[in-house]
MARSEDREN-985911 format. One line per 10 residues: for each residue y negated, x negated, z of N, C-alpha, C. Coordinates in steps of 0.001 Angstrom, whole numbers. Example, Ala and Ser with C-alpha at 12.3 -4.5 7.8 and 13.67 -1.06 7.14 Angstrom:
// residues 2
5690/-13190/7800/4500/-12300/7800/3300/-13200/7800; 2250/-12850/7080/1060/-13670/7140/-30/-12900/7870
END
This chain:
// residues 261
-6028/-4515/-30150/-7035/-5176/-29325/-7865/-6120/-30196; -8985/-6681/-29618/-10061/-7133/-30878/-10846/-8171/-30055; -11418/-9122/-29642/-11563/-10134/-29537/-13270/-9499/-30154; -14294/-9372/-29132/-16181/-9431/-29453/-16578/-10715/-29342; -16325/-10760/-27948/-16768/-12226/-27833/-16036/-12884/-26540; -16382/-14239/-26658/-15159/-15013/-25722/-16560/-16073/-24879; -16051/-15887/-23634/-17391/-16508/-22692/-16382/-17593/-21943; -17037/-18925/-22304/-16063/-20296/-22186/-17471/-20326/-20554; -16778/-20138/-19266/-18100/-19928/-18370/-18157/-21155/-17794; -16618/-21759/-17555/-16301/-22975/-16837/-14766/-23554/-17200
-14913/-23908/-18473/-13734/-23993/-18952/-13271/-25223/-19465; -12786/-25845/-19410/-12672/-27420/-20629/-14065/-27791/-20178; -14404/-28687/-21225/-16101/-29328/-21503/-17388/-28370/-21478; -16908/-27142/-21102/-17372/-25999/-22095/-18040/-25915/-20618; -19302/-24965/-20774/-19974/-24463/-19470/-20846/-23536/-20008; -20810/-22089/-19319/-21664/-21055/-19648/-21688/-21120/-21867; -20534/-21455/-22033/-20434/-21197/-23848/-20053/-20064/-24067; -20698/-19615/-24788/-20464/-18281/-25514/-19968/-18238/-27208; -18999/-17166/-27287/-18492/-17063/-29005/-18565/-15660/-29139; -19765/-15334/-29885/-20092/-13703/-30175/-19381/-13105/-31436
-18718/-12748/-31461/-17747/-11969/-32993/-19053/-10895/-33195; -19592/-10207/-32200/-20140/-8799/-32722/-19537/-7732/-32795; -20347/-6684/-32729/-19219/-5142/-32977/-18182/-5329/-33998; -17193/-4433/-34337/-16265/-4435/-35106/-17408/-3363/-36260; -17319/-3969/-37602/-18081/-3663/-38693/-18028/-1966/-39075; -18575/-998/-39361/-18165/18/-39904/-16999/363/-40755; -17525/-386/-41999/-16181/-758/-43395/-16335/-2065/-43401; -15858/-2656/-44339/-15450/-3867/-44827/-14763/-4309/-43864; -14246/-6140/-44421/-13159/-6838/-43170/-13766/-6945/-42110; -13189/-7553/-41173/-13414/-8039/-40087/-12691/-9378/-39766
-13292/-10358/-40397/-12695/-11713/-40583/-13551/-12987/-40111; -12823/-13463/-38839/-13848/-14515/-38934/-13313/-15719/-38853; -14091/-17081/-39010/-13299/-18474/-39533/-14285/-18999/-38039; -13809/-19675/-37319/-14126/-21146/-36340/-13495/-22058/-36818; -14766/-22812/-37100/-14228/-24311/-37736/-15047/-25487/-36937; -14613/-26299/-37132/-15107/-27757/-36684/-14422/-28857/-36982; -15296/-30232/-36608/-14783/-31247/-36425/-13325/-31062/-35508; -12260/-32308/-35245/-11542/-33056/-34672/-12280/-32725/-33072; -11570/-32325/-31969/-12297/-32384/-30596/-13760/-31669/-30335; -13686/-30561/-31419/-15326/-29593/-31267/-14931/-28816/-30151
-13565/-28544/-30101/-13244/-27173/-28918/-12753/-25686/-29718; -11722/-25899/-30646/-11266/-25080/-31348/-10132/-24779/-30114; -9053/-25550/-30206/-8229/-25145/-29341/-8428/-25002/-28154; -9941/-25588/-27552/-10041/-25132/-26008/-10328/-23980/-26250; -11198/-23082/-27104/-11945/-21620/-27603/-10018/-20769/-27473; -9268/-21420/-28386/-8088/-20484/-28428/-7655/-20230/-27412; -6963/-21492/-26126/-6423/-21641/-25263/-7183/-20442/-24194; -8499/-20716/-24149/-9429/-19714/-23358/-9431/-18413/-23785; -9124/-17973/-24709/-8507/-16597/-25308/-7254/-16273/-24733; -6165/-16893/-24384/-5049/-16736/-24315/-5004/-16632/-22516
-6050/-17246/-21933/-5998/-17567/-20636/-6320/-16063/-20242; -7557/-16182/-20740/-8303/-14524/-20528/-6957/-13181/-20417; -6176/-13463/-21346/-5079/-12103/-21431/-4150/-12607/-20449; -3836/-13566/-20459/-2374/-13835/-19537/-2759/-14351/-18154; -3849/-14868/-17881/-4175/-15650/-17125/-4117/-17689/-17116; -4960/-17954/-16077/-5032/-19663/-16423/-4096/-19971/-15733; -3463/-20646/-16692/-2218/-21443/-16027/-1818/-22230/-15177; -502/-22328/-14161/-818/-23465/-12872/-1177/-24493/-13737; -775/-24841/-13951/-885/-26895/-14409/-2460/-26926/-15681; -3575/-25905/-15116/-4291/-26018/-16909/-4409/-27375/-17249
-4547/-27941/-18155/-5149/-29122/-18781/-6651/-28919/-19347; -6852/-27893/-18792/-8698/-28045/-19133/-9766/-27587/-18118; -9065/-28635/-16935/-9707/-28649/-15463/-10386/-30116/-15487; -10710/-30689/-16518/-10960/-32007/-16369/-12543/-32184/-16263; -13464/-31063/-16283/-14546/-31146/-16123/-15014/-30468/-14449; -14193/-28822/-14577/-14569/-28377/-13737/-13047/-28287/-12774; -13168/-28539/-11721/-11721/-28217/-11147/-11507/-26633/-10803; -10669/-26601/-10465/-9550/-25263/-10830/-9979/-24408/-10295; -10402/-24425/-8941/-10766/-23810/-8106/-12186/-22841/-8317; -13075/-23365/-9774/-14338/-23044/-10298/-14105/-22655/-11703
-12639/-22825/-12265/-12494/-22276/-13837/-13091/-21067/-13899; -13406/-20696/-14848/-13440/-19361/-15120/-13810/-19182/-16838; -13223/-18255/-17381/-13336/-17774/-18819/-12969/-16040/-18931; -13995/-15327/-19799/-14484/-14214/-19588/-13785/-13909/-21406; -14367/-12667/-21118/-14118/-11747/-22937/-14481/-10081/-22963; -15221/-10377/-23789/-15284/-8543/-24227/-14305/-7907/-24931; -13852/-7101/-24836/-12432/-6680/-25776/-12562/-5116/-26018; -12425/-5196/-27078/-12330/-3660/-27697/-11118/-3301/-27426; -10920/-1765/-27036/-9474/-1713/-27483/-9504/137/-26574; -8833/979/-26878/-8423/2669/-26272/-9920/2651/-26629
-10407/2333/-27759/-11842/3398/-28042/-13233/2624/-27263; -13123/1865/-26347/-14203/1212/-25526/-14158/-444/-25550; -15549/-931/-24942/-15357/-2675/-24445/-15416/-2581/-23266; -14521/-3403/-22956/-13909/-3801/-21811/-14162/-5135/-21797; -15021/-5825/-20097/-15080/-6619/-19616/-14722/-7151/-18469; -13931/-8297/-19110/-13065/-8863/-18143/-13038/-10206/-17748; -12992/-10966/-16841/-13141/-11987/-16590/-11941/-12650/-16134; -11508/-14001/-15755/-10098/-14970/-15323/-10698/-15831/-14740; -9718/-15660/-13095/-10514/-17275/-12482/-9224/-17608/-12190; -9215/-18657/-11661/-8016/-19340/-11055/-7317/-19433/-9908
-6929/-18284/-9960/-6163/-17956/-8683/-4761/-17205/-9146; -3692/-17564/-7998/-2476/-16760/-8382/-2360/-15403/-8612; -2957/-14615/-7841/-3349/-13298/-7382/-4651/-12562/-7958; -4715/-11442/-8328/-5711/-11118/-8281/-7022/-11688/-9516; -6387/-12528/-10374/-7402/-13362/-11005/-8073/-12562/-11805; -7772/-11057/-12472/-8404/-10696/-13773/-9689/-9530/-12726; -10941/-9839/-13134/-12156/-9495/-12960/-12595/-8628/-13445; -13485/-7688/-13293/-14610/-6753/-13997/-15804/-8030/-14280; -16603/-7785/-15032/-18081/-8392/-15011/-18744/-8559/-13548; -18488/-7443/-12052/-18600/-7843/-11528/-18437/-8258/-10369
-17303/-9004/-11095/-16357/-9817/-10149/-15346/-9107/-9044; -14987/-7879/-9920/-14503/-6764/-8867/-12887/-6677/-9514; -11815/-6699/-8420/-10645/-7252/-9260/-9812/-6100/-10176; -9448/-5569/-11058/-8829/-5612/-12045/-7425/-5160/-11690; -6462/-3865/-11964/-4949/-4161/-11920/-4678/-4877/-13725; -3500/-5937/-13081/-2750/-5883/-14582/-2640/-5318/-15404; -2238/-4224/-15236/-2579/-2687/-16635/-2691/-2792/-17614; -4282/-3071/-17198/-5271/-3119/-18283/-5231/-3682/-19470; -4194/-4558/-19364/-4519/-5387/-20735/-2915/-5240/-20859; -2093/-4898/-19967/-477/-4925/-20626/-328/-3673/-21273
-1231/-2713/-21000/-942/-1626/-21869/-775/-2126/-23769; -2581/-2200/-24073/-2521/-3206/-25463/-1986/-4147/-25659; -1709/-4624/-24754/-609/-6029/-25618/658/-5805/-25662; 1028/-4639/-25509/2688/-3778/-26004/3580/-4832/-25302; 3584/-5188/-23918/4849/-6075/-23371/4928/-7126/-23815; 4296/-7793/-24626/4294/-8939/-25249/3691/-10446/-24357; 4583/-11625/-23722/4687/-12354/-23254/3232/-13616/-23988; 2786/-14471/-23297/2284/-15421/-23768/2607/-15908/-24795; 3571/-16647/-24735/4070/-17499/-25824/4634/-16062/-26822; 5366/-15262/-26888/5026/-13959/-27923/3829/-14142/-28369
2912/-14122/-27889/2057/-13726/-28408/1290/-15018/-29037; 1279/-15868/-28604/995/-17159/-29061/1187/-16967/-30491; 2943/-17646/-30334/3727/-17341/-32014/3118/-16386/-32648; 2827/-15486/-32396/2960/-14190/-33828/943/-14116/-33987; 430/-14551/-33059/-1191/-14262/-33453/-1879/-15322/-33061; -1323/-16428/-32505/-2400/-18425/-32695/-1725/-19482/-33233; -724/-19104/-34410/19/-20074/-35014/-498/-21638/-35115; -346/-22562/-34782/-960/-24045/-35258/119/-25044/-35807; -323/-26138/-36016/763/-27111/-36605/2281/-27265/-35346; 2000/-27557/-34392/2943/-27439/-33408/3708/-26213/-33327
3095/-24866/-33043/4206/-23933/-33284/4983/-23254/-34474; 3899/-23550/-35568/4540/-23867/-36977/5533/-24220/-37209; 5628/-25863/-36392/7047/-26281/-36316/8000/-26345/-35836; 7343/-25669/-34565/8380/-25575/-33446/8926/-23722/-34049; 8529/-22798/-34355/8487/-21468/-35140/9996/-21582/-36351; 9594/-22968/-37183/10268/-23163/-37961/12040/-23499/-37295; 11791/-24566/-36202/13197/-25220/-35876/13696/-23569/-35338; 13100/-22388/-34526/13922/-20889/-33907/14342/-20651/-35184; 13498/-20505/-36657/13758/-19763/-37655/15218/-20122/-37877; 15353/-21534/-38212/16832/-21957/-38581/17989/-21428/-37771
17398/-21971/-36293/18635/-21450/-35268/18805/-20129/-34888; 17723/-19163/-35240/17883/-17692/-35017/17622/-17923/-33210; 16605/-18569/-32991/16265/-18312/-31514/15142/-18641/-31307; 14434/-18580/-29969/13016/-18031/-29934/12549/-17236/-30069; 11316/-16808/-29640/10690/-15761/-30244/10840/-15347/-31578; 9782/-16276/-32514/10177/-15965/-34194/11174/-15684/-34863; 12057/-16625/-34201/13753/-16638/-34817/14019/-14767/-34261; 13943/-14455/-33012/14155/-13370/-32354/13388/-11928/-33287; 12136/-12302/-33424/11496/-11379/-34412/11791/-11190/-35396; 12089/-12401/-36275/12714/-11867/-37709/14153/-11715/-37774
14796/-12093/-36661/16189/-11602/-36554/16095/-9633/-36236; 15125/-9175/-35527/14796/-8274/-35017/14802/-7160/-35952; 13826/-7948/-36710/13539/-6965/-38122/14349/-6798/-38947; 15154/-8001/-39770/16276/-7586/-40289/17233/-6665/-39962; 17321/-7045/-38946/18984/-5814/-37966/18020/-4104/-37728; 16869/-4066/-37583/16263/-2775/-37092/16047/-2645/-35727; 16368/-4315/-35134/16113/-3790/-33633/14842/-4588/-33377; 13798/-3494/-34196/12110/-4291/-33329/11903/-4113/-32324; 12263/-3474/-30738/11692/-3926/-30123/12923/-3954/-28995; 13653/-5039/-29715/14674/-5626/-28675/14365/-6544/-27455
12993/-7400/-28129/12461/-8423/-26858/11921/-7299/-25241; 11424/-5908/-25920/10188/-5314/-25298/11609/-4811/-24377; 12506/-4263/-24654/13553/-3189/-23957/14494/-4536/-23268; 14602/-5777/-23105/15447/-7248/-22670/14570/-6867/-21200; 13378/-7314/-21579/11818/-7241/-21006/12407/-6561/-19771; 12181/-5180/-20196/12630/-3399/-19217/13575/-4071/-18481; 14547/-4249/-18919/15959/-4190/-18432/15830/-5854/-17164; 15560/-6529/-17723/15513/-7393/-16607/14309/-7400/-15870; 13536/-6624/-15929/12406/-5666/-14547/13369/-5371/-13862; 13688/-4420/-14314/14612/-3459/-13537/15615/-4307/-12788
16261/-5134/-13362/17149/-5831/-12514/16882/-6353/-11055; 15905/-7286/-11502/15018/-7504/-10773/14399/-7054/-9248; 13875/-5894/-9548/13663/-4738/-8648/14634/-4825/-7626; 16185/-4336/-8834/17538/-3650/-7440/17867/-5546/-6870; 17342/-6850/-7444/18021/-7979/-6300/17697/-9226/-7763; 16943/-10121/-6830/16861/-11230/-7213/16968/-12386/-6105; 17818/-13271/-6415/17687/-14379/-5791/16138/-14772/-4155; 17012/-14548/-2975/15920/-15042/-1928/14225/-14196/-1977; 14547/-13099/-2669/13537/-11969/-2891/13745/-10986/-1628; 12808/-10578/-804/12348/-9575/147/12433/-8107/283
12065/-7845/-1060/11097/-6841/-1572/12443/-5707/-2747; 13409/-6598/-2715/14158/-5979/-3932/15106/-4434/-3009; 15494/-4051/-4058/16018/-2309/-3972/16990/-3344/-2377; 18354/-4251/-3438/19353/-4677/-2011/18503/-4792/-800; 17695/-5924/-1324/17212/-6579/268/16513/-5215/760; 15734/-4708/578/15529/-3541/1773/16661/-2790/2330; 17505/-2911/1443/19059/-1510/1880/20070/-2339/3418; 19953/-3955/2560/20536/-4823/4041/19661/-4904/4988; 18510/-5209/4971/17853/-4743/6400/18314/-3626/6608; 18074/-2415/6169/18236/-1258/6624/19853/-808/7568
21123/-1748/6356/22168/-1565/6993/21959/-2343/8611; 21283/-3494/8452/21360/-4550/9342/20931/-3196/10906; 19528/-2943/11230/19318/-2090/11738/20295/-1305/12063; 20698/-339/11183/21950/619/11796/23158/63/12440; 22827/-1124/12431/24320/-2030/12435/23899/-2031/14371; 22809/-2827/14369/22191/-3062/15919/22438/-1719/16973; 22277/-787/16134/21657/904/17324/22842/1259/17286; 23966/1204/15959/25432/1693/16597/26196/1050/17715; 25826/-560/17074/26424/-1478/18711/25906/-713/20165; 24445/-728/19656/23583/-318/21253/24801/719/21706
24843/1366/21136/25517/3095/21518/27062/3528/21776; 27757/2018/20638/29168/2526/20760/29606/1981/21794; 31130/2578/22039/31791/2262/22940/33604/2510/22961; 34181/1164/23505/35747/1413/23292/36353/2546/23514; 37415/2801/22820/38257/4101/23355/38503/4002/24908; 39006/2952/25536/39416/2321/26688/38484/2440/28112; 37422/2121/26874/35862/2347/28709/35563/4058/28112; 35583/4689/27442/35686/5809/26737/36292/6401/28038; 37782/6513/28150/38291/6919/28946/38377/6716/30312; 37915/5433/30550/37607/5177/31889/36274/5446/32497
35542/6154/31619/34388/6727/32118/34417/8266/32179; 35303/8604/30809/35879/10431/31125/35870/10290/32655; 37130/10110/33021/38276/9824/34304/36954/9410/35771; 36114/9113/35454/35010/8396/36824/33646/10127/36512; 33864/10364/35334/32837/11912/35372/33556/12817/36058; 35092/13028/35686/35857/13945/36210/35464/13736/38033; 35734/12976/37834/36136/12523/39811/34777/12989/40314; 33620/12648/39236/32270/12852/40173/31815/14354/40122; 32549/14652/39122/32146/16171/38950/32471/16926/40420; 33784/16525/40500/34978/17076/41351/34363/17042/42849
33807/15876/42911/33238/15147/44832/32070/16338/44705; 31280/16683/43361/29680/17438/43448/30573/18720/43932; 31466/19373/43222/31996/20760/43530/32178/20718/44855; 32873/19707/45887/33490/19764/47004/32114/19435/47965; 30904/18609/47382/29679/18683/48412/29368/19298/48215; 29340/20559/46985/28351/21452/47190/29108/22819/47935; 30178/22903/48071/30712/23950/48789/30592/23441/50311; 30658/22615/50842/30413/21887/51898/28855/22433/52584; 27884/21856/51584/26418/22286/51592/26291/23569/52333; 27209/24538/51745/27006/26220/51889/27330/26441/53107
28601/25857/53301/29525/26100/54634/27999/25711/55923; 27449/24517/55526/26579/23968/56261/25759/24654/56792; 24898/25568/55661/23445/25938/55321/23881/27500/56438; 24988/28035/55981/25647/29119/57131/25580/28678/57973; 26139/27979/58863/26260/27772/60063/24889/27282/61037; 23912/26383/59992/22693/26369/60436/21888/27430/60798; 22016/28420/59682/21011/30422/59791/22193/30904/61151; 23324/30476/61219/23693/31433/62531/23369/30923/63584; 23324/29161/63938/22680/29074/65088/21069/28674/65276; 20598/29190/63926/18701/29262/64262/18753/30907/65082
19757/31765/64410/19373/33347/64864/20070/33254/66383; 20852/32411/66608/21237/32308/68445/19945/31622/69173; 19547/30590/68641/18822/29730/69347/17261/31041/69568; 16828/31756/68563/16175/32859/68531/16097/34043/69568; 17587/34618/69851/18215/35522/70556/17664/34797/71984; 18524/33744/72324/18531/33403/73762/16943/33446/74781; 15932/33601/74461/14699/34091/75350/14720/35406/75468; 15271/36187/74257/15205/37917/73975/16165/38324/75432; 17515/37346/75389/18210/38017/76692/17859/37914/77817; 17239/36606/78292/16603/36747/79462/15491/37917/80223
15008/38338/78736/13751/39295/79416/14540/40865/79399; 15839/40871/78606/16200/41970/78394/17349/42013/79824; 17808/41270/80301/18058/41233/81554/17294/41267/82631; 16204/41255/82665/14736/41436/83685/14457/43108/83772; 14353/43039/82656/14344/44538/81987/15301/45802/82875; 16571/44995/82481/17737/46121/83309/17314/46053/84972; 17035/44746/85170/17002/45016/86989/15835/46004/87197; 14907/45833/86356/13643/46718/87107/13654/48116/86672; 14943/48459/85645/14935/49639/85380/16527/50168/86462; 16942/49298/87194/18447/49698/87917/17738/51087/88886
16445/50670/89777/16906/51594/90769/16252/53143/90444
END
């Protein structure tokens, strides 16, 4: 990744400042020196480099002009063959920008920066007197980053920080502490749920059987009304066909007298 130019828009003291590097040269180096006085804005220029990739930090210390809510620091960046423009405002979410003002996944810039953390990256590419020395006290103790890197290299395990990295993602993911979202916590809701609809549904061996024993009986009363029903439904068709008959005999007895003599 390559650093064109760095746009200080609302940053520190800085407002609408610009630092143009220029294309990356055909041949020759590509070396450039920022220098100044004591308080020119060297380290606000760095810090605003660092903001741009990682984002601006809760607590910045270079809200003292513009407040937080209006930071913003931009950068052109070379890098997979193209420039890429990107912008940082100050927000938790969502902060890394297109030019215009259109938001950005993370990706983008964790691809080129190979997993490499802020302060990683600090140490190994914005060295100053402070991490110099603070660089120096990991070296002794074999901890920190630096201490971690050149411990790294010696043993052959370069990219032990990047695969720590992986591995506690991943952890992460399956359960972290009062987290929502992790592999567990969705699986205990999920048990939780199944837990509710089996209650809804189950039932003791005891009412189990005392409800067999109350189907049996009702089964038993339906068999005995419905044979009942039949007995009924007969006896109704035999006396609709009497109640039918009885005018037929009267006339059929009329009948015989006027046919007697």
């Amino acid at each position: 990744m390559r650093l064109q130019r760095l746009d200080l828009v609302r940053y520190g003291r800085f407002t609408d400042r610009v630092l143009d590097f220029g294309a990356k040269p055909a041949e020759g180096l590509d070396l450039h020196v920022v220098y100044g006085p004591n308080e020119a804005g060297k380290s606000t220029s760095l810090n605003g480099y660092l903001d741009v990739l990682f984002g601006i930090q809760e607590q910045s210390r270079y809200a003292f002009l513009h407040p937080y809510a209006s930071m913003e620091v931009g950068a052109a960046l070379e890098f997979d063959g193209a420039v890429h423009e990107v912008r940082r405002i100050k927000q938790r979410t969502h902060s890394l920008r297109n030019a215009r003002g259109e938001v950005l996944a993370p990706a983008l810039l964790a691809g080129p920066l190979g997993g490499l953390t802020r302060d990683s990256y600090r140490m190994m590419f914005s060295l100053d007197d402070e991490t110099l020395e603070l660089g120096g006290d990991a070296i002794l103790d074999s901890q920190g980053d630096i201490g971690e890197l050149l411990f790294s290299a010696s043993s052959g395990l370069a990219e032990l920080s990047r695969k720590l990295d992986e591995v506690t993602d991943e952890a992460d993911k399956i359960f972290r502490k009062r987290a929502s979202s992790t592999h567990i916590a969705v699986l205990k809701r999920r048990h939780t749920d199944l837990k509710t609809k089996r209650d809804e549904v189950d039932v003791q061996a005891s009412e189990h059987a005392r409800l067999a024993e109350s189907l049996a009986r009702a089964e038993a009363s339906y068999a005995g009304a419905a044979r009942d029903l039949g007995v009924a439904r007969a006896r109704a068709d035999e006396l609709r066909r009497i109640l039918r008959a009885l005018p037929l005999r009267a006339q059929r007895e009329g009948l015989l007298a006027d046919l007697g003599p």
